[in-house]
VODO-573775 format. One record per residue (C-alpha): x, y negated, z; chain; residue number from 1. Coordinates in steps of 0.5 Angstrom, whole numbers, plus 500, padded with zeros to 3 digits. Example, Ala and Ser with C-alpha at 12.3 -4.5 7.8 and 13.67 -1.06 7.14 Angstrom:
REM VODO-573775
((525,509,516),'A',1)
((527,502,514),'A',2)
***
This chain:
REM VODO-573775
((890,301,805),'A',1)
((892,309,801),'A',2)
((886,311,796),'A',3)
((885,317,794),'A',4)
((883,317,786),'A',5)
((880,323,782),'A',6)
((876,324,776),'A',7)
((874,328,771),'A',8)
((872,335,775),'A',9)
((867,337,769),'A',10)
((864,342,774),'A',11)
((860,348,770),'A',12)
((865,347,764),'A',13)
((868,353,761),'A',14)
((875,354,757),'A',15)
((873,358,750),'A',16)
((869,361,753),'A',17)
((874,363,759),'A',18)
((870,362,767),'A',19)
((873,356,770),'A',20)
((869,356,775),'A',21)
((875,361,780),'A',22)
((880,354,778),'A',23)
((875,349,779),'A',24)
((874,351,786),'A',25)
((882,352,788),'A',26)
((882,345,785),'A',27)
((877,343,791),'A',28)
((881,347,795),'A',29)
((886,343,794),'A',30)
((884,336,793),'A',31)
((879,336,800),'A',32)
((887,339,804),'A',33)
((891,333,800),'A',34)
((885,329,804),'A',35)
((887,333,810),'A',36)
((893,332,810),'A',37)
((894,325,807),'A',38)
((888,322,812),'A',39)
((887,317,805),'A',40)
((882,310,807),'A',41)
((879,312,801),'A',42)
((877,317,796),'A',43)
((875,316,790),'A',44)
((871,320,784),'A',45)
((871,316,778),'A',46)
((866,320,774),'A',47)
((863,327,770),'A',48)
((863,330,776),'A',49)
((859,335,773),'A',50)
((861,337,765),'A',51)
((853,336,763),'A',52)
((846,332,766),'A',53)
((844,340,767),'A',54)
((850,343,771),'A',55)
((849,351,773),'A',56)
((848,352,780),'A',57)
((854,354,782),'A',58)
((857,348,780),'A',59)
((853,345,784),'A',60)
((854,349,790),'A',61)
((861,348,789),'A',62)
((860,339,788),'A',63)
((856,340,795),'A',64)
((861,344,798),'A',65)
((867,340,797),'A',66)
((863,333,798),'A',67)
((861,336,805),'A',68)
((868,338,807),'A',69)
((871,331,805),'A',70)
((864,328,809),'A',71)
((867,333,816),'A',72)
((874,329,814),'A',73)
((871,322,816),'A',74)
((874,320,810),'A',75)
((869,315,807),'A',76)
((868,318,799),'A',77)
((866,313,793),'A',78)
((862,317,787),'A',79)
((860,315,780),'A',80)
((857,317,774),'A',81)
((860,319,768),'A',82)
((858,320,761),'A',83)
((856,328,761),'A',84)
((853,327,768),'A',85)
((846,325,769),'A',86)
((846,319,773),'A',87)
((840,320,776),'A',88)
((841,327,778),'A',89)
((847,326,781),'A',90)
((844,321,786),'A',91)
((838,324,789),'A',92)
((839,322,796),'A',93)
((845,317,794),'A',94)
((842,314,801),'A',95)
((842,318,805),'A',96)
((849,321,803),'A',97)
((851,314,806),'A',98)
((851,316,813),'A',99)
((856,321,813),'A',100)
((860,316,809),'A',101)
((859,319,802),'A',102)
((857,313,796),'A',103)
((854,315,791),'A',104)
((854,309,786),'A',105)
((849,311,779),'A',106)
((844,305,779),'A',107)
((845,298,776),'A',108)
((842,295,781),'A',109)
((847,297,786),'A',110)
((852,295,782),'A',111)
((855,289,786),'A',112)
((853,292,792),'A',113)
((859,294,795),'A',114)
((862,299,799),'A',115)
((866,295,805),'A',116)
((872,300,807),'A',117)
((876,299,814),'A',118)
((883,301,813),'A',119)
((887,306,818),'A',120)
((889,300,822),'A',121)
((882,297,823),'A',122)
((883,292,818),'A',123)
((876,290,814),'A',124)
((880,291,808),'A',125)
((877,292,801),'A',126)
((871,292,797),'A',127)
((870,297,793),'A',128)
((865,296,787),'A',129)
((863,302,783),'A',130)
((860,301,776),'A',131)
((856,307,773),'A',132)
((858,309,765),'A',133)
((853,304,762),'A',134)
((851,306,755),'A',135)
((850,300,752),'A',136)
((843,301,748),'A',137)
((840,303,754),'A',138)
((843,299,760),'A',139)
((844,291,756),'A',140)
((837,289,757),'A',141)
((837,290,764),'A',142)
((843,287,765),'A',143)
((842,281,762),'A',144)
((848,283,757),'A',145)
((849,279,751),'A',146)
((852,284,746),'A',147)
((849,291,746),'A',148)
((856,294,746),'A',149)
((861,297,751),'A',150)
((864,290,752),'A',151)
((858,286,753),'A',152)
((855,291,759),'A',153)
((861,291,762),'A',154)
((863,284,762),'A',155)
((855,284,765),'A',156)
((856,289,770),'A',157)
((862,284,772),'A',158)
((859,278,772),'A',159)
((856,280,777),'A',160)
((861,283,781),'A',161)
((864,277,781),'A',162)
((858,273,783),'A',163)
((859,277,790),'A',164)
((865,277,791),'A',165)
((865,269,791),'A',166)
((861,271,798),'A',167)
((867,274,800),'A',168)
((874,270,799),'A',169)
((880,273,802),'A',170)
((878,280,802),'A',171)
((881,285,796),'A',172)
((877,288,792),'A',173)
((877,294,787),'A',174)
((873,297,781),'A',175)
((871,304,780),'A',176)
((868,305,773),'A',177)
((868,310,766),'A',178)
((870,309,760),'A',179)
((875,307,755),'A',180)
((880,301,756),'A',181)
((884,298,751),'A',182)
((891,301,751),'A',183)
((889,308,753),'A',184)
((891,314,750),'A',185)
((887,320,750),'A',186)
((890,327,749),'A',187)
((889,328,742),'A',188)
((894,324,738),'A',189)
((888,323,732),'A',190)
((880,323,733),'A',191)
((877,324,740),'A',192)
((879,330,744),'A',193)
((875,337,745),'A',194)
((876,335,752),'A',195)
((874,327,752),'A',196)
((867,326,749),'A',197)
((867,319,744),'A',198)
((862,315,747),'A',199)
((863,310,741),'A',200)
((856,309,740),'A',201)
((853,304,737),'A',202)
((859,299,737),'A',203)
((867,299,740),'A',204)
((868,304,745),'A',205)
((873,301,748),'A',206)
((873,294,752),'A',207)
((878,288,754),'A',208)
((883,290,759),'A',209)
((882,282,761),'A',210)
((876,284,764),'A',211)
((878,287,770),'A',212)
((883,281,771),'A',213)
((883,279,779),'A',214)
((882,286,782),'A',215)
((887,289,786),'A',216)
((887,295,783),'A',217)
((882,299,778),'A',218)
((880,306,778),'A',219)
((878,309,771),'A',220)
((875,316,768),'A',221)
((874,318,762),'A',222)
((881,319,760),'A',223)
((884,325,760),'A',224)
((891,323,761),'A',225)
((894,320,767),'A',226)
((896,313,766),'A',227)
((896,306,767),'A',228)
((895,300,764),'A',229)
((899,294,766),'A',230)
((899,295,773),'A',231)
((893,296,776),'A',232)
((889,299,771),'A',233)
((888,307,773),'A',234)
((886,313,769),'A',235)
((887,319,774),'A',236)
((887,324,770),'A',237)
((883,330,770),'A',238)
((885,335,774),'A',239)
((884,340,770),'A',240)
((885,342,762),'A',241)
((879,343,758),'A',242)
((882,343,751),'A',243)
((889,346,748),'A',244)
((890,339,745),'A',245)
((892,339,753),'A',246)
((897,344,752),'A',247)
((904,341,756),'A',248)
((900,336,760),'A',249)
((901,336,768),'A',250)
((895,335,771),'A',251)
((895,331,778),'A',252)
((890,326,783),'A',253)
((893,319,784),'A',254)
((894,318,791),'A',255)
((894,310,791),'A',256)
((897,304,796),'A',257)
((894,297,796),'A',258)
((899,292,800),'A',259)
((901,285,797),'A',260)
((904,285,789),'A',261)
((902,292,785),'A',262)
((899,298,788),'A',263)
((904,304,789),'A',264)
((902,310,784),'A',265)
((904,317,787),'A',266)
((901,322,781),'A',267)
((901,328,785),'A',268)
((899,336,781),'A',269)
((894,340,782),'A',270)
((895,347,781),'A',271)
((894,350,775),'A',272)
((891,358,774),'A',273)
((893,359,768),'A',274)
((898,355,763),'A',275)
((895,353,756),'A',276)
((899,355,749),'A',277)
((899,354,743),'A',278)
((903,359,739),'A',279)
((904,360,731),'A',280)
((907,365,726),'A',281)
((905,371,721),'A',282)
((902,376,725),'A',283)
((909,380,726),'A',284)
((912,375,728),'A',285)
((907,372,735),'A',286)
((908,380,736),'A',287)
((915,381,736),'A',288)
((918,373,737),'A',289)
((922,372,743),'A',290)
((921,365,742),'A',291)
((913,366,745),'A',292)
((917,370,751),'A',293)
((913,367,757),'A',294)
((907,366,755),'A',295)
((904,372,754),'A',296)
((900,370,761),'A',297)
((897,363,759),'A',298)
((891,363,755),'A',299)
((892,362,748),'A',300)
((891,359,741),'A',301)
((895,363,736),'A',302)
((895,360,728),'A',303)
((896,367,723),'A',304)
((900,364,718),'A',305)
((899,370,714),'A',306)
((898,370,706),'A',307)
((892,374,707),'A',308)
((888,375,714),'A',309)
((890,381,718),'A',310)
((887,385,720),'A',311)
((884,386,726),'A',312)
((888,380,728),'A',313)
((885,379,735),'A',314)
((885,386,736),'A',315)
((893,387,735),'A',316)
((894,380,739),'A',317)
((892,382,746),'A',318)
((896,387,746),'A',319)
((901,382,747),'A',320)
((897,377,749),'A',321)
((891,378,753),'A',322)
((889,372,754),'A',323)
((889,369,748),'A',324)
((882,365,746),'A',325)
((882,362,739),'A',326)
((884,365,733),'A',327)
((885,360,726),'A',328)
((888,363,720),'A',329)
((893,358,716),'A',330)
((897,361,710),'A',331)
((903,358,710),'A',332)
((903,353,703),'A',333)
((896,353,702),'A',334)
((894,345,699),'A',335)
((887,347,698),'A',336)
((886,339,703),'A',337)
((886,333,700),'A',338)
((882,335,693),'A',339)
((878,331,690),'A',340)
((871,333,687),'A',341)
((874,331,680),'A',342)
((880,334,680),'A',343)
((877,341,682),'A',344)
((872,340,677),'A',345)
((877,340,671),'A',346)
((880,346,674),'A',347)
((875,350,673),'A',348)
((872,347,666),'A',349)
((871,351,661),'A',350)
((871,358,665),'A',351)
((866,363,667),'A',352)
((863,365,674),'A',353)
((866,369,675),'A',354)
((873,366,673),'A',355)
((871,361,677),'A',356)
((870,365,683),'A',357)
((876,369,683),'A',358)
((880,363,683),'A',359)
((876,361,689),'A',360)
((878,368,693),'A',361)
((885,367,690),'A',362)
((886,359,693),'A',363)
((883,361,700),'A',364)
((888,367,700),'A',365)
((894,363,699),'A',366)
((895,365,693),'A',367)
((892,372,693),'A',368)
((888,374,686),'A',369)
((882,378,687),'A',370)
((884,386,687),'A',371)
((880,391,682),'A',372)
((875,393,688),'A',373)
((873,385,689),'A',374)
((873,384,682),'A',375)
((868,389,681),'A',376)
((864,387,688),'A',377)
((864,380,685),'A',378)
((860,383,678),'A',379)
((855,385,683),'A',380)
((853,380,687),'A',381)
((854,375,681),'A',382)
((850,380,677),'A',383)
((844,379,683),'A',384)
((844,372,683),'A',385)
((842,371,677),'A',386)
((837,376,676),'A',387)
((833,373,683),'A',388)
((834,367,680),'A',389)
((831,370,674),'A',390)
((825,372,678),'A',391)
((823,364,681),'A',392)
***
């Protein structure tokens, strides 16, 4: 049995302002001819199909597209929805998509109905349960969960999977779900990612991989970064990047073959339109270092470490950049982070208004005091301030 298993489309989402909609499409383009040409038992898409509940139409055109494509393949195709999908939206007509062999699973009370899937070999092979992302104030009443939180509605979710499956014994089974495992990593090293959205809400977000103990294989969304947990247990990845803290990751579809012992997992990549960069330096040298050749193409996030900002910065890096997206200034050797209240308080005991704000402008400017000109301005706007303050 080979499956076919994506993620994490965000379809109608934008990179910086960037249109992805052109590198969405080849990205479908790509996934319905790896279905052509693999001819999976299965295909799989484990949530946020769409980046928010209220997709522009031309990502909708685009999911239809690329499901009816998948539909004429005769390949059977299993759905879910994610956190930014609207789980309702995503499954009008789930019932009737199901003649052509599209199963769109958004409801709880579909959850341990599942989708029997017939291998290439003819065999009734494996049952396919789709969990929905559970939002634990809202789905635990209904379904029974004791605990209000992302482990007690998965645990409900699966106690009734397992009550079904009791009334197939002998027949793998595998589990289509979104959310966060423990032991996943998500891209960024500290926080929640720009691209993954926290659905730590209310409790833990992360649930007990024990949970999905006794399933053949478990196909996870959420995660931006392919990886697997122990040996069954897949995030596949999405396929492509939404944030510069995935500068450097390959992007990739996980094609999957169930059989005796562990699945194989075979990461295949997407294409990627265009690479993501992060480059850093003063502004004469992101214009004039080797060092960033052969990234003057990507789409860029440049740090200036200037003392004082350049002028014109964005302006100066297209003309060696034109792709470049985001612009953050970092004097190099500014320690303004980790001050305390206090500690800034005693360093500006005793001084006037004015001392205290042409220290500020100096701190902000990596050291750079205020010149004649701003001293005067800074007079002025002092000065106008205190007489409206004056006036109320």
């Amino acid at each position: 049995m080979r499956l076919l298993h994506t993620a994490d489309w965000h379809l109608g989402r934008s990179f910086h302002g960037a249109d992805l909609g052109p590198a969405q499409e080849r990205m479908l383009d790509h996934l319905v001819e790896l279905a052509r040409d693999e001819r999976p038992d299965l295909v799989v898409v484990a949530g946020d199909v769409f980046d928010r509940a209220y997709p522009p139409l031309d990502a909708v055109e685009r999911y239809d597209d690329a499901v009816a494509r998948l539909a004429g393949l005769r390949i059977p195709v299993v759905i879910t929805s994610g956190n930014h999908d609207s789980a309702i939206r995503l499954g009008l007509h789930a019932r009737v998509a199901e003649s052509a062999q599209v199963h769109v699973r958004t409801r709880l009370d579909r959850i341990a109905e599942p989708v029997r899937i017939t291998s290439s070999t003819g065999v009734d092979g494996l049952l396919v349960y789709a969990i929905p992302y559970l939002d634990p104030p809202t789905t635990a009443p209904a379904l029974g969960a004791t605990e209000a939180n992302h482990t007690g509605v998965v645990r409900a979710a699966l106690d009734r999977i397992d009550a079904d499956r009791a009334r197939h014994p002998g027949i793998p089974a595998m589990v289509v779900g979104h959310g966060v495992v423990a032991g996943g990593i998500p891209i960024a090293s500290e926080g929640v990612s720009t691209a993954e959205r926290s659905i730590d809400v209310g409790g833990v977000s992360a649930v007990p991989s024990a949970l999905f103990d006794g399933f053949d294989y478990v196909a996870l969304g959420h995660l931006h970064r392919p990886q697997t947990l122990g040996d069954r247990i897949r995030y596949s990845g999405a396929p492509l990047a939404f944030g510069f803290d995935e500068a450097g990751n390959r992007k990739s579809v996980s094609m999957v073959t169930l059989g005796d012992g562990a699945p194989t997992i075979e990461a295949i990549e997407t294409p990627v339109p265009r690479q993501i960069a992060r480059v850093r330096g003063t502004i004469e040298e992101l214009l004039s270092s080797e060092e960033h050749a052969g990234v003057e193409d990507a789409w860029i996030e440049a740090t200036v470490t200037d003392r004082l900002r350049p002028k014109l910065a964005m302006e100066q890096l297209r003309r060696r950049f034109p792709y470049v997206l985001k612009l953050d200034h970092h004097p190099e050797g500014r320690e303004l982070e980790g001050r305390s209240t206090e500690d800034y308080r005693a360093r500006v005991r005793g001084r006037s208004e004015q001392q205290i704000a042409s220290q500020f402008l100096a701190e902000v400017r990596g050291g750079i005091d205020a010149d004649d000109a701003e001293r005067q301005l800074l007079v002025e706007a002092l000065e106008a301030f205190q007489r409206e303050e004056a006036l109320n």
